[in-house]
N, C-alpha and C positions, 0 to 999 in steps of 0.2 A: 195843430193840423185841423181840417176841417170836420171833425166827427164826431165818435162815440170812446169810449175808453173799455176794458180789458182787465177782468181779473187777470192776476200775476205779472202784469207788466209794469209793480212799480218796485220790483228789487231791486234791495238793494247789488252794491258795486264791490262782489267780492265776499266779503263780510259784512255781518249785521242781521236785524232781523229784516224782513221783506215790509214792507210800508204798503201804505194804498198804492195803489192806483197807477192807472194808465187814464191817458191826458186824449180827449178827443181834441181834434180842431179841422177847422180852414181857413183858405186866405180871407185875409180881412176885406171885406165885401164883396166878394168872389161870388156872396150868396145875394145883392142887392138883385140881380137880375131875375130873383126867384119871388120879389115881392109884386110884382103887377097889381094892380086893380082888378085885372079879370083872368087869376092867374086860374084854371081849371074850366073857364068856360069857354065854349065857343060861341063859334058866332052862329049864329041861325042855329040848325038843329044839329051843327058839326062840334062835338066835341075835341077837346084842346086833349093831346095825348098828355100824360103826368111828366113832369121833370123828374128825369132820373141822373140821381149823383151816386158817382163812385166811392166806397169806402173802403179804402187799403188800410188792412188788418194783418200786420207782422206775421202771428199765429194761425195755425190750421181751425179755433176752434171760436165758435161766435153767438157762443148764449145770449150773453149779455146787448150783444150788436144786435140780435134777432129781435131783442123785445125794442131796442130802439127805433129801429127800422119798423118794427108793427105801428110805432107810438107817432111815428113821424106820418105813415101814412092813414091812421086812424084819424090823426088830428088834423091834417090835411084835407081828408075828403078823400084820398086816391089823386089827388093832385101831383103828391113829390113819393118818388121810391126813392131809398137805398138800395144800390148794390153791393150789397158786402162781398171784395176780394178778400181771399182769407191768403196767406201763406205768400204774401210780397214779399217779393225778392228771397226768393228761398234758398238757403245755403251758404249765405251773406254773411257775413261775421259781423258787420255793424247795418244791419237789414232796418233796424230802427230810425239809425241818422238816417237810412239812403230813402225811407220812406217820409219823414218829416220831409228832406230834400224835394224829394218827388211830390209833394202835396204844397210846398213854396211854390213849386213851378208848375204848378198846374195840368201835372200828368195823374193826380187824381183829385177827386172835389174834397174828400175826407179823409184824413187818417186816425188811427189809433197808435201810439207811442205811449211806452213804459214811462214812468217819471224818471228814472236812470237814464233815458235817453238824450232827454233835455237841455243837461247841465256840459255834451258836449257841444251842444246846437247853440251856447250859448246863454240859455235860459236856466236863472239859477235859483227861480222861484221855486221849482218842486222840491231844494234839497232835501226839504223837513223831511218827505214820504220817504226817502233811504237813507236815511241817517241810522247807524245802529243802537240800537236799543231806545230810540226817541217811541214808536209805538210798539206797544206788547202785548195789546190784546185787541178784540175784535173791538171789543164793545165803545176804545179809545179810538180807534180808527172808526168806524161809525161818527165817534163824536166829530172827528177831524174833518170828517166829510161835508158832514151837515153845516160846519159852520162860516163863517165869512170867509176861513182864510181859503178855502179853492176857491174862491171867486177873487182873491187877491194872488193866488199862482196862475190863475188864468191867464189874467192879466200882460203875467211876463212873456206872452207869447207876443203880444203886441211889439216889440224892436222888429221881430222875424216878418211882420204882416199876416202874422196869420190869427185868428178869432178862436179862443180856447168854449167849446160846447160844455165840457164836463170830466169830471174826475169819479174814474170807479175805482170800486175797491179791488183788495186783490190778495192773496194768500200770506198769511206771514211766516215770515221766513228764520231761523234760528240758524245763530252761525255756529260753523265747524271749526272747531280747533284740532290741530296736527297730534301737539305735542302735550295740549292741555287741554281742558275746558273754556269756552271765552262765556263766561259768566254774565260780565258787566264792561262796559267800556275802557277800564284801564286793562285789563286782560288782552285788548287789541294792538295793546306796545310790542315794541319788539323785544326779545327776550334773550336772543341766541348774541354770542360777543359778535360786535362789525370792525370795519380796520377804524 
């Protein structure tokens, strides 16, 4: 989608530990109209108001979106704001797909989407971040962040048309077992007799 990304929004599906990240994006050039040559000035002594784009955020809460939106118009000049919507489509059971959807179609400029969300949109580059027990500590997730491969999950956003901004981090998560402990990945078989 076109934005920023979201602690907690990259758990995993079910079970597992929670992975990074939530995947900011927009549509792929969506944003070319925001390069001008004289994109913040006016003409004569008329100042140009700033471009304001939307950014629908699944979740009620937007630390992380707050410093981006600082960063965007620090680096701008006061040229381009964000507006971060917090709590798109609320009460939605798949409020994630319906927000990527809505950010394909250009009823907002940015979204934020869990990396769980993705892989029903199509996009099977984030699998790594919710995989179970693939990252287990911060300091691994950290590494994962920093290095080429989110700029190679970015990437997969490209089939959808839309341009991946960044991948944040986001709480890890340890899975529940019913009947036992899920320790390690073979733990996650099924155990009980089936027909």
């Amino acid at each position: 989608m076109r934005g920023g990304g979201k602690p907690g929004l990259g758990e995993g599906a079910g079970i597992g530990e929670k992975r990074a990240a939530s995947c900011a994006a927009g549509r792929d050039g969506g944003t070319r109209r925001l390069h001008g040559p004289r994109l913040g000035q006016g003409r004569g002594n008329q100042a140009r108001q700033p471009v304001v784009l939307t950014l629908a955020n699944f979740i009620g809460e937007s630390v992380e979106l707050d410093g981006f939106a600082g960063e965007v118009r620090r680096l701008s000049a006061g040229t381009m704001r964000i507006d971060i919507r917090s709590r798109w489509r609320p009460g939605q059971v798949d409020s994630e797909n319906g927000l990527i959807g809505d950010v394909s179609a250009g009823k907002a400029d940015l979204g934020v989407a869990g990396s769980r969300a993705w892989d029903s949109a199509g996009v099977s580059s984030f699998r790594a971040l919710s995989a179970p027990f693939l990252i287990t500590s911060y300091a691994l997730q950290d590494r994962v962040l920093r290095s080429p491969m989110t700029g190679q999950m970015l990437r997969g956003l490209r089939p959808l048309g839309l341009a991946g901004i960044g991948v944040l981090p986001g709480p890890l998560r340890k899975p529940l077992g019913i009947a036992r402990p899920l320790l390690r990945p073979s733990g996650c078989r099924r155990s009980w007799p089936g027909p």
